[in-house]
C-alpha positions in Angstrom: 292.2 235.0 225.4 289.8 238.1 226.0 289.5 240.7 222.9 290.9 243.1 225.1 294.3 240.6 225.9 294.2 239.9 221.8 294.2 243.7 220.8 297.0 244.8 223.4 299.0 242.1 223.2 298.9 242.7 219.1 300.0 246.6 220.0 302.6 245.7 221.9 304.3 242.8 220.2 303.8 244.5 216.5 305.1 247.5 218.0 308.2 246.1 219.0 308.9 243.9 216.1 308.5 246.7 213.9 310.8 249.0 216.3 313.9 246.6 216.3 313.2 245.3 212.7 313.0 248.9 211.2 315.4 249.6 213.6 318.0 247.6 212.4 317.0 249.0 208.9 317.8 252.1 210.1 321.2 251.5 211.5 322.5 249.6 208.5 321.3 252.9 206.0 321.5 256.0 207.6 324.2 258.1 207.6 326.0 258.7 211.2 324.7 255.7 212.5 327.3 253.1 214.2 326.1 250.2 211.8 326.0 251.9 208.6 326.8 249.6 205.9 326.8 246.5 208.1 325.2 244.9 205.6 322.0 242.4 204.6 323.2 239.7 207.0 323.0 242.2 209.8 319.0 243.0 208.2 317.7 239.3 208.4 319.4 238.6 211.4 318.2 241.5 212.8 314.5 240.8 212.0 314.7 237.6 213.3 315.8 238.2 216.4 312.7 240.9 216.2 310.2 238.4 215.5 312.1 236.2 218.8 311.6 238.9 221.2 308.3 240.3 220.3 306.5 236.6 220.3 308.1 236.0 223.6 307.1 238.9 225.0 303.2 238.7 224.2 302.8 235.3 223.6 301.1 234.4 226.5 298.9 237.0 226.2 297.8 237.6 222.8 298.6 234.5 221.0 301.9 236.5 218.8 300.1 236.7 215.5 301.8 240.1 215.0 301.0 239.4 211.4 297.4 239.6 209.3 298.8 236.7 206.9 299.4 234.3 210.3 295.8 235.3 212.0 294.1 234.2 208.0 295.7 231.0 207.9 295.0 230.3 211.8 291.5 231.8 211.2 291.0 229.1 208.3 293.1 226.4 209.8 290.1 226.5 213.0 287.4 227.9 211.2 287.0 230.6 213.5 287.1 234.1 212.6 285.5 235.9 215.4 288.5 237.4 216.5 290.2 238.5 213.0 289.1 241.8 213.2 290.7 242.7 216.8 294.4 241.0 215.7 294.0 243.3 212.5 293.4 246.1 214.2 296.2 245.6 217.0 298.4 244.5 214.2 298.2 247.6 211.7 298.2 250.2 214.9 301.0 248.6 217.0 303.6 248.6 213.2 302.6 252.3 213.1 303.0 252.8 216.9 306.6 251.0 216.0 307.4 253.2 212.6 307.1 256.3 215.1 309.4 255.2 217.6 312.1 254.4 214.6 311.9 257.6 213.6 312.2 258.7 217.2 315.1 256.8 217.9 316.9 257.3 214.6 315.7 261.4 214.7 318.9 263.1 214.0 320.1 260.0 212.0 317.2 260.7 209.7 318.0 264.4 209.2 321.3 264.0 208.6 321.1 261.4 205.9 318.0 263.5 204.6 320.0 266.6 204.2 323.2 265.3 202.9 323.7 266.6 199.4 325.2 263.5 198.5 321.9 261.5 199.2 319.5 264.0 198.3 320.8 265.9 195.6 321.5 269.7 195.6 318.4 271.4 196.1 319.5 274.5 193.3 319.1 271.7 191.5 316.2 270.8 191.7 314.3 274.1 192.2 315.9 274.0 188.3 314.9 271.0 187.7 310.6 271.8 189.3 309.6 270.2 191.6 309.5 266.5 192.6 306.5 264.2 191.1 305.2 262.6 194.1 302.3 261.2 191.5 305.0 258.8 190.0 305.7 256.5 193.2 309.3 257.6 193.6 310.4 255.7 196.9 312.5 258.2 198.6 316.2 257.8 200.3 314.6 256.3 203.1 311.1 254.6 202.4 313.1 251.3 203.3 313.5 251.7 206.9 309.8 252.1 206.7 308.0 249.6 204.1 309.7 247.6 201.5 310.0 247.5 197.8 310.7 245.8 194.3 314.8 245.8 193.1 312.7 245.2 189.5 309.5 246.4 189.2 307.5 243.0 187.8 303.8 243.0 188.9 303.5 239.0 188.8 307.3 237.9 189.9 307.0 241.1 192.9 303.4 239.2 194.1 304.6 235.7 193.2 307.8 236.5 195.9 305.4 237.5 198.7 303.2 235.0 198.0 305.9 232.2 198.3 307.5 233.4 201.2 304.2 234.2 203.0 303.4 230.5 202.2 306.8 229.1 203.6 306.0 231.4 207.2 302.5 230.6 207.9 302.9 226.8 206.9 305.8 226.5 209.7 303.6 228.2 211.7 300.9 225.7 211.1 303.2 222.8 211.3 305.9 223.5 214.0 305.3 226.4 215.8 302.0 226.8 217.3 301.0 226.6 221.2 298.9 224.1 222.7 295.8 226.0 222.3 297.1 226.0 218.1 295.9 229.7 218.5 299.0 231.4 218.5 303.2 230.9 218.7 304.3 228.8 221.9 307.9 228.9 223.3 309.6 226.6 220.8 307.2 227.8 218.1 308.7 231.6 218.5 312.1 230.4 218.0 311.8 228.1 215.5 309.7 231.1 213.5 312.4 233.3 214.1 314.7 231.0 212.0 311.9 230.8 209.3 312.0 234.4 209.0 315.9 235.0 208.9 315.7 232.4 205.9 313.0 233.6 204.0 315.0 236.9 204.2 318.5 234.8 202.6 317.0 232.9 200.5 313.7 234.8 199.1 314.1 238.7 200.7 316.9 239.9 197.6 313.8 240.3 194.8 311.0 242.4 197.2 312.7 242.9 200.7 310.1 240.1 202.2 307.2 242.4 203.6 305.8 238.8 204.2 303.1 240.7 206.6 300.3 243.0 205.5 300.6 245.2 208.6 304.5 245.3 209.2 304.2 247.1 205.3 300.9 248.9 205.8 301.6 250.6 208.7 304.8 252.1 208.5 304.1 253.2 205.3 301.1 255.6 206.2 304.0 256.6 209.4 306.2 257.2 206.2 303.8 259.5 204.3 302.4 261.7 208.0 305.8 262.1 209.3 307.5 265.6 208.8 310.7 264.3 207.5 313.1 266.6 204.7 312.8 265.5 201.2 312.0 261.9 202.0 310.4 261.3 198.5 306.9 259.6 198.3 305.6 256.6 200.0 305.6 254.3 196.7 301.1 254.0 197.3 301.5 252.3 193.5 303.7 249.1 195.1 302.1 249.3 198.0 299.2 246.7 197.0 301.3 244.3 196.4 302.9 243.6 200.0 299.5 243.4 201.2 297.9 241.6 199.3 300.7 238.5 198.3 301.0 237.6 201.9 297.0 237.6 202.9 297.2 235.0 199.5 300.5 233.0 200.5 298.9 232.9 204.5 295.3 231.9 202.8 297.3 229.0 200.7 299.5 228.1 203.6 295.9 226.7 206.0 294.7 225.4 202.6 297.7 223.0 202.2 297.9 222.6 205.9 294.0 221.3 205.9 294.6 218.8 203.0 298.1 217.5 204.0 298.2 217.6 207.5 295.2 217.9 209.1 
């Protein structure tokens, strides 16, 4: 694979993991959309079958990291990091590329769940009240259709979560679901990842909403804080560490159990 295949292919199958699994997001919480309260099956389903279409898509072409944590524990599984930098970069641009076409697709869905008194508050109210402290992290009405975040705010049991479910996804990766090459998801690989990720989400998503991937965080949250939306709160920059950081560990722990056990 050429840097060039690497960095597209990353753009493109990012891109539209992070359209159909914000997507899905989306249509479970915002008001006037079809699958509104559908529920947190319908969510891990839903990114599953994201992470399925976007590794068979680009695949052949760039490998399907579509995740920083799966490029570190590739990258120390082989030894070879020459290419990290051109997956991060395609990773991090193609989830923001994918956070913008959310927000395209879901436009009026946004603004009418973003201007519902019943969501927002009255804003007499809060002209009362002064305005809003963006300093203090407040996640707004709809930072979750864009990054994830803690149900309790726990430094160590928040990172711990990430790390763990990081660990579980990059060592099936390792183990089951790499190509020939072992440099990126094969056929059987994508769909048996797919499954990984709808149970991490069951089994470990209730305590952080499994970011699980650096860039499928990162990116949509700096879409979050640029995009002109109504009273969508702040971007939550004080969590936002954590989702980063947990899975680069958990993928980083992942190769180093993967070296001693299986290799």
């Amino acid at each position: 694979m050429s840097s060039s295949d690497i960095f597209i292919g990353e753009i493109i199958g990012t891109a539209v993991l992070i359209l159909l699994g914000g997507g899905v997001v989306a249509a479970v919480v915002l008001k006037r959309s079809k699958a509104q309260n559908a529920g947190w099956l319908a969510i891990t389903f839903g990114w599953g079958f994201a992470v399925l279409t976007a590794v068979y898509m680009t695949g052949s072409l760039s490998g399907a990291h579509l995740n920083p944590a799966v490029t570190v524990g590739i990258a120390i599984k082989d030894g070879d990091w020459k290419n990290v930098p051109v997956y991060f970069a395609g990773q991090l641009l193609g989830a923001m590329i994918g956070a913008a076409l959310v927000w395209i697709a879901y436009y009026g869905q946004f603004h009418a769940h973003l201007t519902d008194r019943e969501i927002v508050g009255d804003p007499a109210d809060k002209a009362i009240e002064g305005p809003h402290n963006e300093s203090a992290g407040s996640a707004g009405p709809v930072l979750g259709v864009f990054s994830t975040g803690p149900e309790i705010r726990n430094v160590w049991q928040n990172l711990a979560t990430e790390i763990l479910g990081t660990v579980v996804l990059v060592l099936a990766v390792l183990t089951q679901g790499l190509n020939d090459s072992g440099k990126g998801l094969g056929v059987l690989g994508g769909l048996m990842v797919a499954f990984v990720v709808v149970s991490i989400g069951l089994s470990l998503g209730g305590p952080t909403g499994y970011a699980i991937n650096p860039a499928r965080d990162l990116g949509p949250r700096i879409v979050h804080a640029l995009l002109p939306l109504p009273n969508k709160g702040g971007s939550d920059w004080g969590y936002a560490w954590i989702p980063v950081v947990g899975p680069l560990i958990g993928g980083a722990l992942a190769a180093g159990i993967y070296n001693i056990a299986f290799a």
